[in-house]
C-alpha positions in Angstrom: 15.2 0.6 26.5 12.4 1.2 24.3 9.6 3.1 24.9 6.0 2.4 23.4 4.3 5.3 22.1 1.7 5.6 24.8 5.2 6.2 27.1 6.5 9.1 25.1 3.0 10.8 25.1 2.8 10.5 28.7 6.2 11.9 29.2 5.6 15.0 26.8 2.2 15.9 28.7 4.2 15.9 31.5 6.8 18.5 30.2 6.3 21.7 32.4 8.7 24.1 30.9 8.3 26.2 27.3 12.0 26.0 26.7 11.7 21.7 27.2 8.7 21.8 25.2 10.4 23.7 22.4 14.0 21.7 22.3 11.6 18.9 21.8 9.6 20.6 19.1 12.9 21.2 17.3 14.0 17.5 17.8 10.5 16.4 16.2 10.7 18.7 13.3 14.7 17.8 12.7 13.8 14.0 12.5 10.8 14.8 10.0 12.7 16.8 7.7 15.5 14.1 7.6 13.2 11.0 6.9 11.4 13.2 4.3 14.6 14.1 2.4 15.1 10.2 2.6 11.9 9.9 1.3 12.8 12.2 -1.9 16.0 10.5 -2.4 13.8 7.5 -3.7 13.0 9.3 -6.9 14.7 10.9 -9.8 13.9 13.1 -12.7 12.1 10.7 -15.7 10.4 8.2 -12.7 7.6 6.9 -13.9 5.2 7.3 -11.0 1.3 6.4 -9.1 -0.1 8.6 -6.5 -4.4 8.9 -5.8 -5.5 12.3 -5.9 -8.0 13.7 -2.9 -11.0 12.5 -4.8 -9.0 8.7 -4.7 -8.2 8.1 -8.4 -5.5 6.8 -8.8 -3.1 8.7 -11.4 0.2 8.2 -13.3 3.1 11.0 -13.7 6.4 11.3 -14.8 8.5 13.3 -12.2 10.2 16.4 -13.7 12.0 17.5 -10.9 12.7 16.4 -7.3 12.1 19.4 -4.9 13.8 19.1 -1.0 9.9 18.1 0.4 7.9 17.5 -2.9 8.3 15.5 -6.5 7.1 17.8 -8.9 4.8 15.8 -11.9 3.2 15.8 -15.1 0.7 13.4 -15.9 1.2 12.6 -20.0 -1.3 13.2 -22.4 -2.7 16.6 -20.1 -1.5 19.7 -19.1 -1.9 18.8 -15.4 0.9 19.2 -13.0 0.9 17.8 -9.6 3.2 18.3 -6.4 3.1 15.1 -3.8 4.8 14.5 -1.1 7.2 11.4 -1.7 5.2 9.4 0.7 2.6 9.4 -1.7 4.2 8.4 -4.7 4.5 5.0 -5.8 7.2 4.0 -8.5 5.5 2.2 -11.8 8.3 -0.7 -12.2 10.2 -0.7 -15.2 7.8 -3.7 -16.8 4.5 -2.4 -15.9 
């Protein structure tokens, strides 16, 4: 059976006990650690890379080394070095 969102909300607000609440916590943090060292296994060292910094322009890197929660980048032709999350990188195809 699967639950909609709205389902697993209302059964967490429900959750009465601190040690429930923190096996759950633990659970949460587990799965996001896992699909975010998925997420870093999608790049390699040399990747030529997009990402939009907070002001929304979009830049282009070259990853220098893949960190457990971070791609760490250099953008060519500057000095400037980025960290992103892998969820905000976007691999530049080899033909463009």
């Amino acid at each position: 059976m699967k639950l909609t969102m709205q389902q697993v909300v209302s059964f967490i607000l429900e959750i009465e006990s601190k040690d429930d609440l923190k096996r759950l916590n633990d659970a949460v943090r587990n799965r996001w650690n896992r699909l975010t060292a998925y997420s870093t296994m999608q790049f390699a060292v040399g990747d030529q890379v997009t990402f939009e910094d907070k002001n929304g322009v979009t830049l282009r890197g070259v990853i220098e080394r893949v960190n457990r929660k971070t791609c760490s980048l250099r953008i060519p032709g500057s000095r400037q070095q980025w960290r992103v999350a892998p969820d905000f990188l976007t691999k530049v195809s080899d033909n463009g």
